[in-house]
C-alpha positions as CSV (number, residue, x, y, z in Angstrom):
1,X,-21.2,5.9,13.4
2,X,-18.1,4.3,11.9
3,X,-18.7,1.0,10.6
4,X,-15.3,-1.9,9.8
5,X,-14.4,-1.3,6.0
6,X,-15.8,-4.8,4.4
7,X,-16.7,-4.8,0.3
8,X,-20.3,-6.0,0.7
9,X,-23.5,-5.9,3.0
10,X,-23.0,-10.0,2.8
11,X,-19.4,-10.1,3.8
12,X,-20.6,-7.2,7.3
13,X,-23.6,-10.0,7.7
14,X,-21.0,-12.5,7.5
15,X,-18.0,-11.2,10.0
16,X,-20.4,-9.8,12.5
17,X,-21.5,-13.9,12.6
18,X,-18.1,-15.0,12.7
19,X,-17.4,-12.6,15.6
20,X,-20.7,-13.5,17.7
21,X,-19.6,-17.1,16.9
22,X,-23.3,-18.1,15.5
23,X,-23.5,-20.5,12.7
24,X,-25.3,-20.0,9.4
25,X,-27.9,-22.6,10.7
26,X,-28.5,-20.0,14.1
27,X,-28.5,-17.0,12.4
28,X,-30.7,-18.1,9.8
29,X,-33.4,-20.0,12.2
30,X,-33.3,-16.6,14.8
31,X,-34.1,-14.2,11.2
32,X,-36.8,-16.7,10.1
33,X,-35.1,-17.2,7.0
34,X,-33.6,-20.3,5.3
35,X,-30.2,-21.2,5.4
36,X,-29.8,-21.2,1.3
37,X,-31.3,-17.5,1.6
38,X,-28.7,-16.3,4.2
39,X,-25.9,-18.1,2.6
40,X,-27.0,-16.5,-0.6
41,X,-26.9,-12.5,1.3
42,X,-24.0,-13.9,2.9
43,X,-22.2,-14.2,-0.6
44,X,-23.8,-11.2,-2.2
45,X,-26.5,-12.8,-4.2
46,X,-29.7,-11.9,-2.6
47,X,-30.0,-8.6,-1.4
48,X,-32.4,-8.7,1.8
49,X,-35.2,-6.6,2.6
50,X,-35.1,-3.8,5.4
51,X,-37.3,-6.5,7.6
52,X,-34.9,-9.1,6.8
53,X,-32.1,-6.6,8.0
54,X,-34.1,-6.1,11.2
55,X,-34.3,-9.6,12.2
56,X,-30.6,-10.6,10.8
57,X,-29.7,-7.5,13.3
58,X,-31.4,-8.6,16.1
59,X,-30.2,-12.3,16.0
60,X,-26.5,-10.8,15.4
61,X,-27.4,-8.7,18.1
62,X,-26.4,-5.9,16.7
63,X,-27.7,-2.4,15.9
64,X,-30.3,-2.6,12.8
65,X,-29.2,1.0,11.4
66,X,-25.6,-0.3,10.9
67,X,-27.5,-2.9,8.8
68,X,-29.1,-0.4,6.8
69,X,-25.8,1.9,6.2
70,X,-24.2,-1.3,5.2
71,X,-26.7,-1.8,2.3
72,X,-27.2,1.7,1.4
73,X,-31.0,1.8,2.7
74,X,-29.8,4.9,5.0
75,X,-27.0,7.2,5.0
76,X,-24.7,7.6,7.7
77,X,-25.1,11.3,8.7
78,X,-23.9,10.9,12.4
79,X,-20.1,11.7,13.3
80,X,-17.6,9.3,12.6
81,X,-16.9,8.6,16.3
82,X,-13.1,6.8,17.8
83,X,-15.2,5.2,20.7
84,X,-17.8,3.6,18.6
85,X,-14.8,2.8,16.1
86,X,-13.2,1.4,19.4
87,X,-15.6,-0.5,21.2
88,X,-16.7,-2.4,17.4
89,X,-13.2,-2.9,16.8
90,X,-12.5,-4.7,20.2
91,X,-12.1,-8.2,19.6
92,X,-11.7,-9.1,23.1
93,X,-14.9,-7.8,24.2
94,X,-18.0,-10.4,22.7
95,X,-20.7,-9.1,20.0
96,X,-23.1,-8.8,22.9
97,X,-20.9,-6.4,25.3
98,X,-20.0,-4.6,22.4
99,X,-23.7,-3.9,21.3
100,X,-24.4,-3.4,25.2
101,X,-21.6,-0.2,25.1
102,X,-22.4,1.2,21.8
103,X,-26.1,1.6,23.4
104,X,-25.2,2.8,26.0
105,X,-23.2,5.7,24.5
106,X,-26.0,6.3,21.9
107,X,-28.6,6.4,24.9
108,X,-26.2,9.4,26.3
109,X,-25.4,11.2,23.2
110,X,-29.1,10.9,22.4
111,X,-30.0,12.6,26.3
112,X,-27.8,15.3,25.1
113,X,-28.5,16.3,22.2
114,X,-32.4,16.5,23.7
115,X,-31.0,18.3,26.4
116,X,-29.4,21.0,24.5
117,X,-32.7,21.7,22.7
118,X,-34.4,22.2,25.3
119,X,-34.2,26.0,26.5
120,X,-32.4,26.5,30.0
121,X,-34.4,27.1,33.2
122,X,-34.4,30.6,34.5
123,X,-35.9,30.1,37.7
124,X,-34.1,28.2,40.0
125,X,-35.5,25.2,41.5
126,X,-36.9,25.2,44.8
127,X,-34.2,23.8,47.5
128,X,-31.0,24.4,45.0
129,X,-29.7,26.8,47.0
130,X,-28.6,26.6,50.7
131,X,-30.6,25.7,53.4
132,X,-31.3,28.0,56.2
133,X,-30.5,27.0,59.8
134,X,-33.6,27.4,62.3
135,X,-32.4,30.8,63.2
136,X,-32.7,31.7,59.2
137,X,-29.7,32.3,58.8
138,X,-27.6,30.6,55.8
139,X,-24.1,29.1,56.0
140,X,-23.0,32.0,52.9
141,X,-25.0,34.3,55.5
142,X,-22.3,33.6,58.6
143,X,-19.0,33.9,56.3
144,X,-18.1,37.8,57.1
């Protein structure tokens, strides 16, 4: 996942807020913090726990992981994608569509890659093929 290029985990906090258009005051009642304390993560001076992260995330509504890249707690091992790039650079879509979309693609990605661990069928399932007529014979049956 490709995150904006910002110089600190307080200055991502701080645009994602800007571009939800929450205040400090919000943000900082909906993460159960105090407004000094998100002020002070805001500017770099506190450095927020991973709980902290989750709540700030989910009042940003935003994804907690990109959070955690932000402030190191987790790498970003996924590939840099141009959609997710896209749809978070998309200013005329709001915080909330945005998050909506990115979900939405991770929810398919994540469907594939379960579905290409899984081995294929080798029986085929009962009623994929055609279905007979009463007299038995099949549609492929009647082409000469």
């Amino acid at each position: 996942m490709e995150l904006p290029k910002v110089g600190s985990l307080g200055e991502y906090i701080r645009q994602q807020r800007q571009q939800a258009k929450i205040s400090l005051r919000q943000l900082a009642a909906q993460a159960g913090v105090s407004n000094p304390y998100l002020s002070q993560v805001e500017r770099g001076l506190r450095k927020p726990s991973a709980e902290i992260l989750n709540q700030i995330a989910k009042g940003l509504q935003i994804s907690a992981q990109a959070l955690y890249v932000q402030a190191g707690l987790i790498e970003d091992r996924e590939p840099h994608s141009d959609v997710l790039a896209a749809v978070r650079a998309d200013v005329a879509l709001t915080s909330r569509q945005r998050q909506v979309l990115v979900d939405i693609y991770e929810s398919f990605r994540k469907e594939n890659r379960a579905g290409a661990a899984q081995p294929p069928q080798s029986a085929a399932h009962p009623g994929d093929g055609p279905v007979p007529s009463r007299d038995g014979l099949t549609p492929d049956s009647l082409e000469g």
